[in-house]
C-alpha positions as CSV (number, residue, x, y, z in Angstrom):
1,X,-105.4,-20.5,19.4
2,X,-106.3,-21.6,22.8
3,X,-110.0,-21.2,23.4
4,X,-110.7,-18.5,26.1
5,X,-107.2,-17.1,26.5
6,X,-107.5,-13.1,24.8
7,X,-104.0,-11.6,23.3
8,X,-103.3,-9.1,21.4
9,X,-103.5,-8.9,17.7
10,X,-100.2,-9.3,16.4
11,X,-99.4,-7.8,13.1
12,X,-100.4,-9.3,9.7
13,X,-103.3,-10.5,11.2
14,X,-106.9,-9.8,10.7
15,X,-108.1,-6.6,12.9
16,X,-104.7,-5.0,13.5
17,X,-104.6,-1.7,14.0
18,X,-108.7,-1.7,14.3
19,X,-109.0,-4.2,17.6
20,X,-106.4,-4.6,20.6
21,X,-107.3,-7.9,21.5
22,X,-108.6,-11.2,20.4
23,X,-109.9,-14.6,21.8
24,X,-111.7,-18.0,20.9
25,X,-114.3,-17.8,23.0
26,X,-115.7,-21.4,24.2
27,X,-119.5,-21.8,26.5
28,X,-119.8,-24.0,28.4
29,X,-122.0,-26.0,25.8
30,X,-118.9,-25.8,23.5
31,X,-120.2,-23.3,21.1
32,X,-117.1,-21.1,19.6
33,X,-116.7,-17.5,18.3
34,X,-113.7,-15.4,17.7
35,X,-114.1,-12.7,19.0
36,X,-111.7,-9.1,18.3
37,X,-112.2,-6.5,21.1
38,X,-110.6,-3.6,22.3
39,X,-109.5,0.1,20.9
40,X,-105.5,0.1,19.6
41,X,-104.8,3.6,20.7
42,X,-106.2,3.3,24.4
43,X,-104.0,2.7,27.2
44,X,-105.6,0.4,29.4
45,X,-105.9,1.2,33.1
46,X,-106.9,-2.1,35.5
47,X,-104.7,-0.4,38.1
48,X,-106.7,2.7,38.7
49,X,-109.8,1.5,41.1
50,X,-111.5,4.7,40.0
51,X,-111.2,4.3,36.0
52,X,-112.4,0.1,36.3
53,X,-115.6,1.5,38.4
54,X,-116.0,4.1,35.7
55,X,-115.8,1.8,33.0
56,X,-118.1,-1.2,34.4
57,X,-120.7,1.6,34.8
58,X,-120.4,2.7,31.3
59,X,-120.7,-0.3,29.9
60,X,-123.3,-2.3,32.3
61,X,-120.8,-5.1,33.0
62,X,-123.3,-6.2,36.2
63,X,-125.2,-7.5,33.5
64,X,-123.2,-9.1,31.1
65,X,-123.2,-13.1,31.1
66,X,-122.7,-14.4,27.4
67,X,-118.9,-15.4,27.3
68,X,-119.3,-15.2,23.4
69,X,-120.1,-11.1,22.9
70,X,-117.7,-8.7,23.1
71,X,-119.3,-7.3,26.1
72,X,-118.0,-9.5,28.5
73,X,-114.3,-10.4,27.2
74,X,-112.9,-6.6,28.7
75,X,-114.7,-6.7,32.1
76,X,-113.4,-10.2,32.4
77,X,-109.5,-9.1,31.4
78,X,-110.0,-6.3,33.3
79,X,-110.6,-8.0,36.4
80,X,-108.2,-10.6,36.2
81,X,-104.5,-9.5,35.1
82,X,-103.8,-12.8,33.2
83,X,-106.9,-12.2,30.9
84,X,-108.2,-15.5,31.3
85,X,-111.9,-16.3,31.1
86,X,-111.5,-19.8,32.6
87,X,-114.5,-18.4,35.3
88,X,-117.1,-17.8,32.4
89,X,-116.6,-21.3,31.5
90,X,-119.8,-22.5,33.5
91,X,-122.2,-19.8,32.3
């Protein structure tokens, strides 16, 4: 697995059909984590301005800044449509 690239959990494997996503998450100091994110049965809606402002309020993305919690792996995918984290590798 690529470190900091999240995809979804394909079947078979650990977390399916409990998590949506998963990612190797590298710092910047090189610690790693794997880290499985993400509800299976909800749609996921980056293209609706209003439901990304609702969501980063709900879950305090502003102050999220550890690449290797949960916490920050949606906000990040959210924001970019590629899902890559490659901007959280200098915190």
């Amino acid at each position: 697995m690529e470190p900091n690239k999240p995809r979804r959990i394909r079947r078979g494997e650990p977390g399916y059909g409990r998590k949506k996503f998963v990612v190797l998450a590298r710092n910047a100091s090189g610690e790693e984590r794997i880290i499985r994110y993400g509800d299976p049965n909800a749609e996921i809606r980056r293209d609706n301005e209003q439901a990304r402002a609702n969501f980063r309020s709900r879950h305090n993305c502003d102050d999220a800044t550890d690449i290797l919690t949960a916490r920050v792996l949606p906000t990040v995918a959210q924001e970019r449509k590629s899902g890559g984290l490659s901007r959280w590798q200098s915190h």
